[in-house]
ZAMARGU-4260 file (C-alpha; in steps of 0.2 Angstrom, whole numbers, plus 5000, padded with zeros to 4 digits):
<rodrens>
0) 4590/4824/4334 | 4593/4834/4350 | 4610/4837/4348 | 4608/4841/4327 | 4597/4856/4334
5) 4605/4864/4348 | 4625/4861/4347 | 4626/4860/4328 | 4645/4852/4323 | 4646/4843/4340
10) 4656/4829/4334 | 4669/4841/4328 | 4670/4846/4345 | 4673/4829/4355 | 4689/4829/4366
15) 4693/4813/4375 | 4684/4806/4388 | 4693/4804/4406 | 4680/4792/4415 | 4678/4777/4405
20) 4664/4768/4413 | 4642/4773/4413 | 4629/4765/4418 | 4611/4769/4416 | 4594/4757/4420
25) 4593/4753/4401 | 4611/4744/4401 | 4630/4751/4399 | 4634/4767/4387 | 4649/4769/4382
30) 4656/4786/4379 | 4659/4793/4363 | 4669/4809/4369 | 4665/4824/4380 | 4661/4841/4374
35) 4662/4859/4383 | 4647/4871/4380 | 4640/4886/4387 | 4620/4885/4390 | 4611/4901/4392
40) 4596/4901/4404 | 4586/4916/4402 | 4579/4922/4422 | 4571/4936/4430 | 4584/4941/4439
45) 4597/4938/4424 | 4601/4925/4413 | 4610/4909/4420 | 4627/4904/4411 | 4630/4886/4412
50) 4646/4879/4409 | 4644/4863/4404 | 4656/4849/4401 | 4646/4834/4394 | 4651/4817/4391
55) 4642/4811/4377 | 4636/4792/4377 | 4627/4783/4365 | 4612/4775/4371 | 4599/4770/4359
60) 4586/4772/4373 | 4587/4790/4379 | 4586/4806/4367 | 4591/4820/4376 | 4601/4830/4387
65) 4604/4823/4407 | 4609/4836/4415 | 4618/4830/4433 | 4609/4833/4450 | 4625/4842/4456
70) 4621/4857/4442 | 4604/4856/4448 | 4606/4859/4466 | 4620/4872/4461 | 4608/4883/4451
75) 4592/4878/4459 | 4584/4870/4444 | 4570/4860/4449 | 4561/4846/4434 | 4544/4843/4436
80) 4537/4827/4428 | 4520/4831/4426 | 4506/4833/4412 | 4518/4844/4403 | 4538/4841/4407
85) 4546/4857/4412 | 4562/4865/4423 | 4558/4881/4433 | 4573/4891/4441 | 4574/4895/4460
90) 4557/4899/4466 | 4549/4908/4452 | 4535/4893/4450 | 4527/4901/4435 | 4540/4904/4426
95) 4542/4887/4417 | 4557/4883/4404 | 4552/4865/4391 | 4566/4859/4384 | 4559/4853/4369
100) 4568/4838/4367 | 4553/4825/4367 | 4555/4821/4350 | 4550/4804/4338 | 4568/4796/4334
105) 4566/4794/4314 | 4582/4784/4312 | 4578/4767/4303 | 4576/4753/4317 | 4591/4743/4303
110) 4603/4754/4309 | 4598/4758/4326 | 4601/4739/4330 | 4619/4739/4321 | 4624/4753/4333
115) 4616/4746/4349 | 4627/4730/4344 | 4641/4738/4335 | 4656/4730/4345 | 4649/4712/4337
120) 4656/4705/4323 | 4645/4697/4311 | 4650/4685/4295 | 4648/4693/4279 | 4637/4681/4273
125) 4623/4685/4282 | 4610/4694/4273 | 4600/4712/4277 | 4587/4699/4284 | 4597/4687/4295
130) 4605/4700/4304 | 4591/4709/4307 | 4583/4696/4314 | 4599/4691/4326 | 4600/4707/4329
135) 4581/4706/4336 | 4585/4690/4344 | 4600/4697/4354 | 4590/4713/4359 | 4576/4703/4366
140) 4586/4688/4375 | 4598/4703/4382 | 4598/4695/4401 | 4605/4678/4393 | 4621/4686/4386
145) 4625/4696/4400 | 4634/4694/4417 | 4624/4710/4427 | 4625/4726/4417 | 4642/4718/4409
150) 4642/4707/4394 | 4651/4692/4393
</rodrens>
């Protein structure tokens, strides 16, 4: 959803990706491609331009943008995780910038499990049903088909 809204025709824009291998405390992601964008950041002082090159990763877990500590500390972009999540830039505390990503994923739950598990093969002969319900099965016993963070 995040993506749709503010980098419209992102997957047209993929290039390939030169590390190979991300981690994150909901499992493995695997990367999907890397894109190059300018972000704007409007400031007192005159408005920030990010250059950002972004690997994209699929994780069905996080909907949003992580943006690296090292662009952070860079620009001076502090998060706060309070009542309402917000950035501020440098020192201007009251000056708050939301980035409006916290959105309700509507994808059907069907599909979201084919792609969390879409290296497996499964027999055609399994209905809609079965395979939702190995799917569920897989998802929930995770720890017993994995060696660490790595499947096996």
């Amino acid at each position: 959803m995040y993506l749709e809204n503010h980098f419209q025709n992102w997957e047209n824009q993929l290039l390939p990706t030169k590390a190979k291998n991300f981690k994150s405390a909901s499992g493995k992601m695997p990367p999907i491609g890397t894109i190059i964008k300018d972000i704007i950041i409007p400031h007192r002082k005159g408005n920030i331009r990010l250059n950002l090159e972004s690997v994209m990763l699929y994780d069905s877990h996080i909907q949003g943008v992580l943006l690296g500590t090292d662009y952070q500390r860079m620009y001076g972009i502090d998060i706060y995780n309070s009542k309402n999540r917000h950035m501020i830039i440098g020192t201007n505390k009251e000056k708050k910038f939301s980035l409006d990503i916290y959105q309700i994923s509507s994808q059907d739950p069907v599909k979201e499990l084919l792609n969390e598990f879409r290296e497996g093969q499964f027999s055609t002969t399994l209905t809609s049903k079965h395979k939702l319900s190995l799917l569920k099965m897989l998802r929930k016993n995770r720890p017993a088909f994995s060696l660490g963070e790595e499947p096996l």
